[in-house]
Backbone as CSV, one residue per row, in Angstrom:
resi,resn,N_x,N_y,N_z,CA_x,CA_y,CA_z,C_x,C_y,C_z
1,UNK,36.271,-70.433,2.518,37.176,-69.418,3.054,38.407,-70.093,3.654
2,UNK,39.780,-69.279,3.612,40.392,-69.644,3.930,40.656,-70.306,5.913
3,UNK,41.324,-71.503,6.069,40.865,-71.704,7.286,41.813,-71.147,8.267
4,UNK,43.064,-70.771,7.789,43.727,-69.762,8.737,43.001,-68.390,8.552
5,UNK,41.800,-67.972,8.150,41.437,-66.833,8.011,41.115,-65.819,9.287
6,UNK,41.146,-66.814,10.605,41.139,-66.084,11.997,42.093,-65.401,12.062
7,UNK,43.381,-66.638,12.137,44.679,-66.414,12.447,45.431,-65.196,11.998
8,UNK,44.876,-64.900,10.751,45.673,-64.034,9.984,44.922,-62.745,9.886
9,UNK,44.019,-62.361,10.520,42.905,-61.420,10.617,43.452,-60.785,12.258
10,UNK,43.594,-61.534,12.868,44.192,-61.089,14.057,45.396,-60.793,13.888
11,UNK,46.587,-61.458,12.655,48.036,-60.483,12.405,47.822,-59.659,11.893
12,UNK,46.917,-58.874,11.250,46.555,-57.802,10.659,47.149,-56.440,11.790
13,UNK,47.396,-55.777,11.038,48.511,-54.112,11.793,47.312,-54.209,13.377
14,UNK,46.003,-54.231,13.180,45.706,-53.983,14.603,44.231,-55.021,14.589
15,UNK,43.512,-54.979,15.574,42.286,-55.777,15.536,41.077,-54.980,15.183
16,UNK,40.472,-55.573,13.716,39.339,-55.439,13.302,38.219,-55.053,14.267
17,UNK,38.143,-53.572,13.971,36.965,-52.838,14.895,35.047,-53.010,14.135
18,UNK,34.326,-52.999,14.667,32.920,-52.622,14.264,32.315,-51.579,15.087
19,UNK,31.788,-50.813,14.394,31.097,-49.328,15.328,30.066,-49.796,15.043
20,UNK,28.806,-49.879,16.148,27.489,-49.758,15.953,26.908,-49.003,16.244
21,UNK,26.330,-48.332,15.606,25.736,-47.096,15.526,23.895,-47.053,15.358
22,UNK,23.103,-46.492,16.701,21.640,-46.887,16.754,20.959,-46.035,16.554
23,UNK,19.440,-46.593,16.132,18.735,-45.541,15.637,17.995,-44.571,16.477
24,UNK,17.287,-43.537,16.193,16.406,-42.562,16.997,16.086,-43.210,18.426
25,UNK,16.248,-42.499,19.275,15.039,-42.749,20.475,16.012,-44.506,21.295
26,UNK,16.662,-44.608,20.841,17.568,-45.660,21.365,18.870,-45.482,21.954
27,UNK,19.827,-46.576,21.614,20.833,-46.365,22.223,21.389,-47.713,21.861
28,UNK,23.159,-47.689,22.577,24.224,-48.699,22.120,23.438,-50.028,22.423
29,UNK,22.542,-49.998,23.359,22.102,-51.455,23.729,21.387,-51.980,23.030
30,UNK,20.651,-51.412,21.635,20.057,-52.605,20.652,20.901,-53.312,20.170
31,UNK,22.671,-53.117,20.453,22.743,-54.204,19.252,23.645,-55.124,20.372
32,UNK,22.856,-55.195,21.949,23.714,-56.476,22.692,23.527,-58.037,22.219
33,UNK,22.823,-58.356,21.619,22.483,-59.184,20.978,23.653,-59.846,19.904
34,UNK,24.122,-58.571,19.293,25.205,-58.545,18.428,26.531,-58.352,18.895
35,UNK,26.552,-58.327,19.929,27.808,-58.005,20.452,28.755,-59.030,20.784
36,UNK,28.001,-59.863,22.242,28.619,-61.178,21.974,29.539,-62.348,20.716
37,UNK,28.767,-61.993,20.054,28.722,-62.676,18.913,30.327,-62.474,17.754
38,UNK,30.107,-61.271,18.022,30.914,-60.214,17.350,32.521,-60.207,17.653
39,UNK,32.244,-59.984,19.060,33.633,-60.338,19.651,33.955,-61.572,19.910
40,UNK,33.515,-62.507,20.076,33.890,-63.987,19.929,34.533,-64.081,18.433
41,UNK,33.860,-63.542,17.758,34.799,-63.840,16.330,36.225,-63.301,15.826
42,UNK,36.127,-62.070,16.982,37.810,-61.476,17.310,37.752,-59.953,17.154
43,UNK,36.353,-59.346,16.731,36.223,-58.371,16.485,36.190,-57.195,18.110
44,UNK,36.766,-56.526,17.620,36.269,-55.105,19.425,35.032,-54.157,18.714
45,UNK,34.042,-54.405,19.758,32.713,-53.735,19.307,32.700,-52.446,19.800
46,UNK,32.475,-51.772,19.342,31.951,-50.283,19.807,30.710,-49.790,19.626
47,UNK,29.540,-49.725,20.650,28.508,-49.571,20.462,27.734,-48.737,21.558
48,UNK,27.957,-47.088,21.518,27.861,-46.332,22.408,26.786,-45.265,22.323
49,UNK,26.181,-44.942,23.156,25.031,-43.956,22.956,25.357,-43.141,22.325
50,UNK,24.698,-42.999,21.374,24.354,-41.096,21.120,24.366,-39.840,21.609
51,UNK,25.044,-39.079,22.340,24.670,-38.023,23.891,24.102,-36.238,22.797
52,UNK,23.162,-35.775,23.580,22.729,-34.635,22.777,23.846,-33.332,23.424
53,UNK,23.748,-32.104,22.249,24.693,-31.539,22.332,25.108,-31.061,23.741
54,UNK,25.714,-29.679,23.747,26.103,-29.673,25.169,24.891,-28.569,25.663
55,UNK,24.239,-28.042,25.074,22.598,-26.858,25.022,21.463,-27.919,24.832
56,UNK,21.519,-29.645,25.157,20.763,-30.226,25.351,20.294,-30.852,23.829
57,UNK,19.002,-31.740,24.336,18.775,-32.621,23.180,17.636,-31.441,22.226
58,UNK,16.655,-30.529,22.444,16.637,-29.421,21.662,17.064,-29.263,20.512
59,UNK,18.459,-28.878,20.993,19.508,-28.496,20.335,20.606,-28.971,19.475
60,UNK,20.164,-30.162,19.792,20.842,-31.644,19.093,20.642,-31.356,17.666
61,UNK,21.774,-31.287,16.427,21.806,-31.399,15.146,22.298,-32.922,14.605
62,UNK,21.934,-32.753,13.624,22.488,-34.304,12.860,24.400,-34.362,13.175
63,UNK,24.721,-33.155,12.962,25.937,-33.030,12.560,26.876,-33.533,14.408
64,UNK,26.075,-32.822,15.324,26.297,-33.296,16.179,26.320,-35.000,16.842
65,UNK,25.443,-35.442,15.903,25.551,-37.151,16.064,26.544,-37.394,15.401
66,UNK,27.038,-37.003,13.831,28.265,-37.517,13.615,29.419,-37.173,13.692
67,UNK,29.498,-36.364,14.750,31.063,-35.374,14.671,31.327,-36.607,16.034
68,UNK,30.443,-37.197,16.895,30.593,-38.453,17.747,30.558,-39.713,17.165
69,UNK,29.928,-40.032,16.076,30.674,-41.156,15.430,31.974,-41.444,15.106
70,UNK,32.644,-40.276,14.269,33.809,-39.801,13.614,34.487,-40.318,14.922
71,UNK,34.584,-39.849,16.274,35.271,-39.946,17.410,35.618,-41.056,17.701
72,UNK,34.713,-41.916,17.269,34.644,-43.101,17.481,35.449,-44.230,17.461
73,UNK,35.852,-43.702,16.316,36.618,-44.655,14.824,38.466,-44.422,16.046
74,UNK,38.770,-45.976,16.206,40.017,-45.932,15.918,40.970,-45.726,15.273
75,UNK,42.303,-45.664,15.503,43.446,-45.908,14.296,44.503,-46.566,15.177
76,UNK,45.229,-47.262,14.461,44.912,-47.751,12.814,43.683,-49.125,13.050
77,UNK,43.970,-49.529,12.020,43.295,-50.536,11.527,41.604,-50.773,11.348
78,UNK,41.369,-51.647,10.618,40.196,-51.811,9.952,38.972,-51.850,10.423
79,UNK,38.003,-50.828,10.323,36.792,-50.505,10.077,35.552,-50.890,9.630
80,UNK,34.462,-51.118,10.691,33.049,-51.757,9.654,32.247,-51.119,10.322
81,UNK,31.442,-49.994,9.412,30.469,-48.942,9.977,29.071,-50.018,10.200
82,UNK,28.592,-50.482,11.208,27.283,-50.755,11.194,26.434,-49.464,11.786
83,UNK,25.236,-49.458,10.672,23.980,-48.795,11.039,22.269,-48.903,10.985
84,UNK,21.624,-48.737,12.175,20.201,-49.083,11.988,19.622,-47.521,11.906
85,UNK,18.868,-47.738,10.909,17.545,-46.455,10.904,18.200,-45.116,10.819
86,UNK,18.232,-44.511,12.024,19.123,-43.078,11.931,20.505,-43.213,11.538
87,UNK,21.361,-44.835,12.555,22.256,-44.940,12.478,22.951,-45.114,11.152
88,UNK,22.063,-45.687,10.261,22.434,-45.810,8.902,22.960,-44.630,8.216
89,UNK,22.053,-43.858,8.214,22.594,-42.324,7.742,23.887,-41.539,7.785
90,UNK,23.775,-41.549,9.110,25.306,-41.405,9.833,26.291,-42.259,9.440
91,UNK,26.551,-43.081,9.392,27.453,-44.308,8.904,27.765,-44.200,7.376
92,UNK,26.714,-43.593,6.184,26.949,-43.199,5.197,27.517,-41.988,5.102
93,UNK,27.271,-40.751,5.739,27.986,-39.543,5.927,29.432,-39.970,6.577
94,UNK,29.594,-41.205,7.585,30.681,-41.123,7.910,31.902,-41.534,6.542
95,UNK,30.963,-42.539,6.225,32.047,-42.782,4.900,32.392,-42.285,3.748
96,UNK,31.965,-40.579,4.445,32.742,-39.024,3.272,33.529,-38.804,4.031
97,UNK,33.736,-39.590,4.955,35.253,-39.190,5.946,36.271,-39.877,6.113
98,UNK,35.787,-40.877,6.494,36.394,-41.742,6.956,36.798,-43.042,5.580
99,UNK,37.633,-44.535,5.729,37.238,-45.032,4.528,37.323,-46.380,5.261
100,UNK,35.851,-46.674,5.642,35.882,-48.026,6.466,35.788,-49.352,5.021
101,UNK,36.324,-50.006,5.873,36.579,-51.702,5.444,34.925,-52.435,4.458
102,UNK,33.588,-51.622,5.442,32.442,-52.268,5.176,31.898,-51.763,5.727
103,UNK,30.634,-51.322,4.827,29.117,-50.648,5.326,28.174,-51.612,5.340
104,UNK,27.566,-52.038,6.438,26.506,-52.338,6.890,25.003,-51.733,6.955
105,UNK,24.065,-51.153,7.237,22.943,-50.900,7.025,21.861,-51.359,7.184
106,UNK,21.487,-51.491,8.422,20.395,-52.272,8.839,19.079,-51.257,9.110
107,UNK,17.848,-51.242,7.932,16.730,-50.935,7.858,17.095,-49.586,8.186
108,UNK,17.771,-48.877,7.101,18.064,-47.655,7.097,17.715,-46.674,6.471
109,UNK,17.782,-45.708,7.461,17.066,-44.450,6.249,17.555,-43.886,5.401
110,UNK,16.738,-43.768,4.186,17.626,-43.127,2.922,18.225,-41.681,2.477
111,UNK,19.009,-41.735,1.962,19.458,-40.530,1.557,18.473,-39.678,0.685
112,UNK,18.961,-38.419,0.413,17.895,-37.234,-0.648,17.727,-38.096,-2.057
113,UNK,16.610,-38.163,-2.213,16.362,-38.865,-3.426,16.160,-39.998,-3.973
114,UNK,16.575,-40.777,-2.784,16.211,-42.747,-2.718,15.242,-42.729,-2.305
115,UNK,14.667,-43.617,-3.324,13.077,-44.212,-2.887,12.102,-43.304,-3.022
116,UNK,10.838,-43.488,-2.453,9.685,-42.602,-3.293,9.788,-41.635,-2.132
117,UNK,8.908,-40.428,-3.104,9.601,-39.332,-1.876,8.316,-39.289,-1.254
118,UNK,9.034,-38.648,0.342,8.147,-38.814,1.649,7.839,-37.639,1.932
119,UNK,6.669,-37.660,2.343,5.939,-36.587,3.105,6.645,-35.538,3.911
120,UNK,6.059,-35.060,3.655,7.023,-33.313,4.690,6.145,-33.528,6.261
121,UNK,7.308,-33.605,7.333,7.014,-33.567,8.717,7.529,-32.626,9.592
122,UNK,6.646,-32.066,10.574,7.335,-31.578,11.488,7.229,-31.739,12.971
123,UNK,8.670,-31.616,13.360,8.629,-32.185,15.032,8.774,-31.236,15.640
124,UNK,8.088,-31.859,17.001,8.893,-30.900,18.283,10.199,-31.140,18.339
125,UNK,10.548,-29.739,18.855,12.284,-29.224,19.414,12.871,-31.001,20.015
126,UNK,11.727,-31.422,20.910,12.219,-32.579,21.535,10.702,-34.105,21.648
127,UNK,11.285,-35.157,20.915,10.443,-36.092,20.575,10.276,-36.935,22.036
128,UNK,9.579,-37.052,22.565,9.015,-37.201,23.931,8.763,-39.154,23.504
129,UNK,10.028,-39.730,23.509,9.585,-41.249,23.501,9.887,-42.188,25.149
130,UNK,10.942,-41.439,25.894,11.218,-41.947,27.004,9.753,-42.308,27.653
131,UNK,9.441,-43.383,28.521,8.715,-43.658,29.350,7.393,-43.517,28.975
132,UNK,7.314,-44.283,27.885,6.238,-44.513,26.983,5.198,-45.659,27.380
133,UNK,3.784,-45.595,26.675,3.593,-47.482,27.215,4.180,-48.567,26.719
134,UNK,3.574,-49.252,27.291,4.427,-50.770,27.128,4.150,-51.559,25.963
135,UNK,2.774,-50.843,25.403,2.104,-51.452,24.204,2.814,-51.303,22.884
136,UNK,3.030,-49.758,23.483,4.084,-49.532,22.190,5.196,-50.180,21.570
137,UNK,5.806,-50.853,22.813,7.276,-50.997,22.576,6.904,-52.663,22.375
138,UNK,5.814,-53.127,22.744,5.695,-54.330,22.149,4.954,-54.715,20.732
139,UNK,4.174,-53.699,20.202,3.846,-53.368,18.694,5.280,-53.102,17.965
140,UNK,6.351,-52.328,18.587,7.246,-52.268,17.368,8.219,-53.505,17.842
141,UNK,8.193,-54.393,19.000,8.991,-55.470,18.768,8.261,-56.299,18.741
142,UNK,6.973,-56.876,17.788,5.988,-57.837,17.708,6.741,-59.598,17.194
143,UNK,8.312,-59.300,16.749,8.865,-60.385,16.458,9.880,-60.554,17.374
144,UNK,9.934,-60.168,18.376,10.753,-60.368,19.708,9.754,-61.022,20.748
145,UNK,10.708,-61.950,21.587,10.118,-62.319,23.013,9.611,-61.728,24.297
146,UNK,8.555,-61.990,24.943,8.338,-60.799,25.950,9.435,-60.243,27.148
147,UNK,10.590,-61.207,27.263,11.434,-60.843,28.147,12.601,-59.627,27.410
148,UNK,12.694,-60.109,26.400,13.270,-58.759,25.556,12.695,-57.252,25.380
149,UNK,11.176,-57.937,25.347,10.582,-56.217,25.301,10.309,-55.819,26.647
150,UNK,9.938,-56.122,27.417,10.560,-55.650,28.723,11.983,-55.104,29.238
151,UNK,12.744,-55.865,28.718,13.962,-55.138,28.663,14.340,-54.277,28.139
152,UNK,13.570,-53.801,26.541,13.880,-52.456,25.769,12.556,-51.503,26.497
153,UNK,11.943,-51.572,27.197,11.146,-50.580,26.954,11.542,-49.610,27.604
154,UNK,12.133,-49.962,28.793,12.791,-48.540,29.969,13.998,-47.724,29.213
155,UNK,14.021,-48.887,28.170,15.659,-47.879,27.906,15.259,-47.023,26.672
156,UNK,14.251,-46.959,25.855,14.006,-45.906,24.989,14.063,-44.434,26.175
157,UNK,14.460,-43.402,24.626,14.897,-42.356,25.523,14.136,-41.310,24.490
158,UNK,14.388,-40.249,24.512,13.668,-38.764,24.053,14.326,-38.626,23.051
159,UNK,14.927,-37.801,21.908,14.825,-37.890,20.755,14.857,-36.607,20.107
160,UNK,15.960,-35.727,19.486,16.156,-34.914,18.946,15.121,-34.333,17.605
161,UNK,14.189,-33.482,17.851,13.176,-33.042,16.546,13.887,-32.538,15.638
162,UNK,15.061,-31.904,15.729,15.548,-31.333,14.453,16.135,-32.530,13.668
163,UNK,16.987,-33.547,14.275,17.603,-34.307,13.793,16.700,-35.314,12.809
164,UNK,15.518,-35.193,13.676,14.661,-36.444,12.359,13.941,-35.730,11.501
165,UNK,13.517,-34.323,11.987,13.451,-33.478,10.595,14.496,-32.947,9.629
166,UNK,15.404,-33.438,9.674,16.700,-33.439,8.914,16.459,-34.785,7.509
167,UNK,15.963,-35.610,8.777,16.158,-36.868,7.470,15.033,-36.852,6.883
168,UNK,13.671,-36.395,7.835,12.622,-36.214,6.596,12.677,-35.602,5.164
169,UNK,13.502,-34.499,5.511,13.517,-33.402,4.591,14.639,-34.134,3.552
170,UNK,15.451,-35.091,4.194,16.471,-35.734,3.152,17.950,-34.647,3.441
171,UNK,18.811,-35.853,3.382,19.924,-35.355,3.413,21.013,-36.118,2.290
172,UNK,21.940,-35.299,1.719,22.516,-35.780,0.401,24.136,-36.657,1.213
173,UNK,24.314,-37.158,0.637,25.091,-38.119,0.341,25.720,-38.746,-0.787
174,UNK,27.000,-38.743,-0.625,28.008,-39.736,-1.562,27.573,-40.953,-1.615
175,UNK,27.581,-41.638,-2.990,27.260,-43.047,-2.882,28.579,-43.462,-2.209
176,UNK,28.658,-44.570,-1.174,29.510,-45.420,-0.838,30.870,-46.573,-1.725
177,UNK,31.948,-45.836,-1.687,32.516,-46.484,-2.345,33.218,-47.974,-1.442
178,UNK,32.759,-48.149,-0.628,33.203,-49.758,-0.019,32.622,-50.639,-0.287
179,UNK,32.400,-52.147,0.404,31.592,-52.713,-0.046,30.348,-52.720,0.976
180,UNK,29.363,-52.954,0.863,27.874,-52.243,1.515,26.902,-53.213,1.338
181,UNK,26.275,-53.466,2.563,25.411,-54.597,3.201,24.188,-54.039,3.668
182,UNK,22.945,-53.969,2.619,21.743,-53.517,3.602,20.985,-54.859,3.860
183,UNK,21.000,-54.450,5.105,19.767,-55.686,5.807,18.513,-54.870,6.165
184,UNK,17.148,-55.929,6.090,15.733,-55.099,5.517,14.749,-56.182,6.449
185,UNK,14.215,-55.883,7.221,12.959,-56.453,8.080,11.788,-56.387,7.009
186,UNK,11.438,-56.919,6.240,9.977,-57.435,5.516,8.586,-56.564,6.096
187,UNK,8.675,-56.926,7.561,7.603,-56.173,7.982,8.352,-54.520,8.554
188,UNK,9.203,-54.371,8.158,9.517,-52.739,8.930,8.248,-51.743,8.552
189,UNK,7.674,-51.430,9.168,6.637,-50.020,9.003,7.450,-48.900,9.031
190,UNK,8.146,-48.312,9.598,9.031,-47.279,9.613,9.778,-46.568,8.160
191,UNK,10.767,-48.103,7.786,11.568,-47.417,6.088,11.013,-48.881,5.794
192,UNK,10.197,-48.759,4.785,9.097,-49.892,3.837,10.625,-50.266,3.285
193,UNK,10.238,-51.624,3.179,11.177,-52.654,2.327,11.330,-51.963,0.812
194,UNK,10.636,-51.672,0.047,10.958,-51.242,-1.111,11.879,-49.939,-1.254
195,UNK,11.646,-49.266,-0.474,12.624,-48.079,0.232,14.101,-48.463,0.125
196,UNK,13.906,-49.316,1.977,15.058,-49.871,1.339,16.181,-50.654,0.444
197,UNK,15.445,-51.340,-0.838,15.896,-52.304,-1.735,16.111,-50.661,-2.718
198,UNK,15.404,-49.540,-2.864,16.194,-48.309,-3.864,17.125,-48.095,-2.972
199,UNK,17.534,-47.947,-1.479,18.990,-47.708,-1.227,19.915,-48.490,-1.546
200,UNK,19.672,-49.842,-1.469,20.556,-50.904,-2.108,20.981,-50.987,-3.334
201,UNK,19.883,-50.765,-4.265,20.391,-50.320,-5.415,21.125,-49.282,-6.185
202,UNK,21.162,-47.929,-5.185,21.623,-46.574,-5.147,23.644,-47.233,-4.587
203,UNK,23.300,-48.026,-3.643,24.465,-47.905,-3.308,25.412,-49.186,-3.694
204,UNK,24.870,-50.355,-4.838,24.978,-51.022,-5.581,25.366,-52.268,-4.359
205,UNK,24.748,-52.601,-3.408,24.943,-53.164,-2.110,24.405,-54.268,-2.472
206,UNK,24.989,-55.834,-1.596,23.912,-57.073,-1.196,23.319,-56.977,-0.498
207,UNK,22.436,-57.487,-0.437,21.131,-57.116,0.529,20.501,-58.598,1.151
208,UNK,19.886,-58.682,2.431,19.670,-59.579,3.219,18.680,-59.340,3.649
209,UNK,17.398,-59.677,3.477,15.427,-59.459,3.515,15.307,-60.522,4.251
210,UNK,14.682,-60.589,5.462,14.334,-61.282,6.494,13.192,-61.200,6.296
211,UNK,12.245,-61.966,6.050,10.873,-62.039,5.823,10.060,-62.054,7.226
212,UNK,9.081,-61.638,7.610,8.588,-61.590,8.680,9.137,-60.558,9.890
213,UNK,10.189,-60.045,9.460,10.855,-59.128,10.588,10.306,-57.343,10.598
214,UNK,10.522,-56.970,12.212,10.689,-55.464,12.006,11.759,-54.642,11.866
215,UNK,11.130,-53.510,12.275,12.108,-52.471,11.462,13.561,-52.779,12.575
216,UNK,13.259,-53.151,13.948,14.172,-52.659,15.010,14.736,-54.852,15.116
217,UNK,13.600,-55.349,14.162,14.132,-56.858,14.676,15.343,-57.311,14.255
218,UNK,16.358,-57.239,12.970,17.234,-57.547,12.807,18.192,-57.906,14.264
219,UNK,18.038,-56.542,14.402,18.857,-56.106,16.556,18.720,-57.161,17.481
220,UNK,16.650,-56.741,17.800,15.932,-57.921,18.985,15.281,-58.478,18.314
221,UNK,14.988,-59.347,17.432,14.198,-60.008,17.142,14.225,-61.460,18.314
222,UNK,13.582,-62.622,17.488,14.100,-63.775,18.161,15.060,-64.297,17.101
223,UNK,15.146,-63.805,15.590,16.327,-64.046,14.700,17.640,-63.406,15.003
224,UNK,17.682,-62.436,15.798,18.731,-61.488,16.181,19.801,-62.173,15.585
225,UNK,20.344,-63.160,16.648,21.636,-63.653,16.691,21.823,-64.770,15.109
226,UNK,20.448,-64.636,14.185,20.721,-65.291,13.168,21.152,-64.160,12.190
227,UNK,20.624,-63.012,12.054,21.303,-61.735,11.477,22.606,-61.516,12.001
228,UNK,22.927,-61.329,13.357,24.222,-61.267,13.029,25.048,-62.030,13.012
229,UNK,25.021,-63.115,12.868,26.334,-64.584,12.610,26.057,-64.277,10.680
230,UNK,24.984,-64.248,10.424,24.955,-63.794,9.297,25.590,-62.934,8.281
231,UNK,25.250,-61.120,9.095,26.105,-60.233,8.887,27.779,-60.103,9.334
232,UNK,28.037,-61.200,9.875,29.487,-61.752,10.241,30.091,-62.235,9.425
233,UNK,29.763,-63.126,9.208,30.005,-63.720,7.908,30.253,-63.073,6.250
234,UNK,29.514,-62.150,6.053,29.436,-61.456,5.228,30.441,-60.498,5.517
235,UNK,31.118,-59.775,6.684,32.452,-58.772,7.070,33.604,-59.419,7.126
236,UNK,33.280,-60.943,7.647,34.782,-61.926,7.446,35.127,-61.963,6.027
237,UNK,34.384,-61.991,5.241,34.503,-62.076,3.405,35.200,-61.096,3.255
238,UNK,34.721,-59.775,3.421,35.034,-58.746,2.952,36.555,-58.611,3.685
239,UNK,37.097,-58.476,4.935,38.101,-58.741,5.444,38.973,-59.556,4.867
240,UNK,38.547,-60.966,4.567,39.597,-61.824,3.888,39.578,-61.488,2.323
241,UNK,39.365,-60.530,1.522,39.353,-60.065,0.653,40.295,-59.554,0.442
242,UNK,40.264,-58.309,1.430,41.229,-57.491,1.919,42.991,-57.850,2.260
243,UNK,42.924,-59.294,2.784,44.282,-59.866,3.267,44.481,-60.953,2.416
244,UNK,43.441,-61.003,0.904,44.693,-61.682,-0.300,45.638,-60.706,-0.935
């Protein structure tokens, strides 16, 4: 790569934004890990909760998570939708709107018709994950350190039922016309690796399989910060693409 490729990424009309966007039952703080990282390389991170509508989380629709993504998005200048799990979804709907620089996709859920089809579910009005045990939150971060899962466990929060019966049921989507990065935890229980390798292929994406990881480890793992210098690397490309 070119080695003025900082230099000239920062003359660009404005500074290269990344939205991170998190999955169910979470929030902006899975991807602190990624953040640091992110902005050292020159990027401004945006990585902000989810808030449920204004008739409460109940009442919370999908559409309502992304009419706050959309918000999100600066202007001018260049765009890189990152998304985990729910966030993924959203980040693909955003890019029937919006026309970011680079889609990201970390262990994300698929659109209507990718991958083998899933079981019909139904939730409560409101998914009761806040203030859960501790076992839990260390079964789904089994490739994270114990000082990390201590640190995520207070911050899981409650969880919109319509919204994840939205994605059960599948929601349609434009294939992505940017260029598109799914990253895939090996061990995710949540969206099975093969799942996600038919979204990759649906959305004609490179893809990055961490062997041994979960669904939420890309974020906290103890590889964290190797996914994202990783997935950095892979948005600097696409950026300096952009500024030949």
């Amino acid at each position: 790569m070119d080695e003025n490729f900082l230099q000239r990424k920062h003359m660009h009309e404005a500074q290269p934004t990344v939205i991170c966007i998190h999955g169910a039952g979470g929030g902006g703080w899975e991807f602190a890990r990624w953040q640091p990282i992110w902005a050292d390389a020159g990027y401004r991170v945006v990585a902000h909760d989810l808030a449920p509508a204004a008739d409460g989380l109940a009442e919370t629709r999908f559409d309502d998570y992304l009419q706050q993504v959309l918000d999100w998005v600066p202007a001018p200048g260049p765009v890189i939708l990152v998304g985990a799990s729910l966030g993924g979804m959203l980040a693909l709907k955003a890019t029937e709107i919006i026309t970011p620089a680079a889609l990201v996709l970390v262990n994300s859920a698929p659109p209507a018709g990718v991958g083998a089809p899933r079981p019909a579910q139904t939730y409560p009005a409101t998914i009761p994950w806040a203030n859960g045990p501790l076992h839990e939150t260390r079964d789904a971060l089994f490739d994270s350190d114990e000082a990390t899962i201590q640190w995520a466990w207070p911050r899981w929060r409650d969880e919109s039922g319509a919204v994840l019966s939205a994605l059960a049921a599948g929601i349609a989507v434009n294939r992505p016309t940017c260029p598109t990065l799914v990253v895939l935890g090996q061990r995710d229980t949540d969206i099975a690796p093969p799942t996600g390798l038919a979204l990759a292929a649906w959305a004609g994406a490179d893809v990055h399989l961490y062997a041994g990881m979960s669904h939420v480890g890309p974020l906290l793992s103890r590889r964290a910060g190797e996914v994202a210098r990783m997935v950095l690397a892979w948005c600097d490309a696409r950026l300096y693409e952009m500024l030949l």
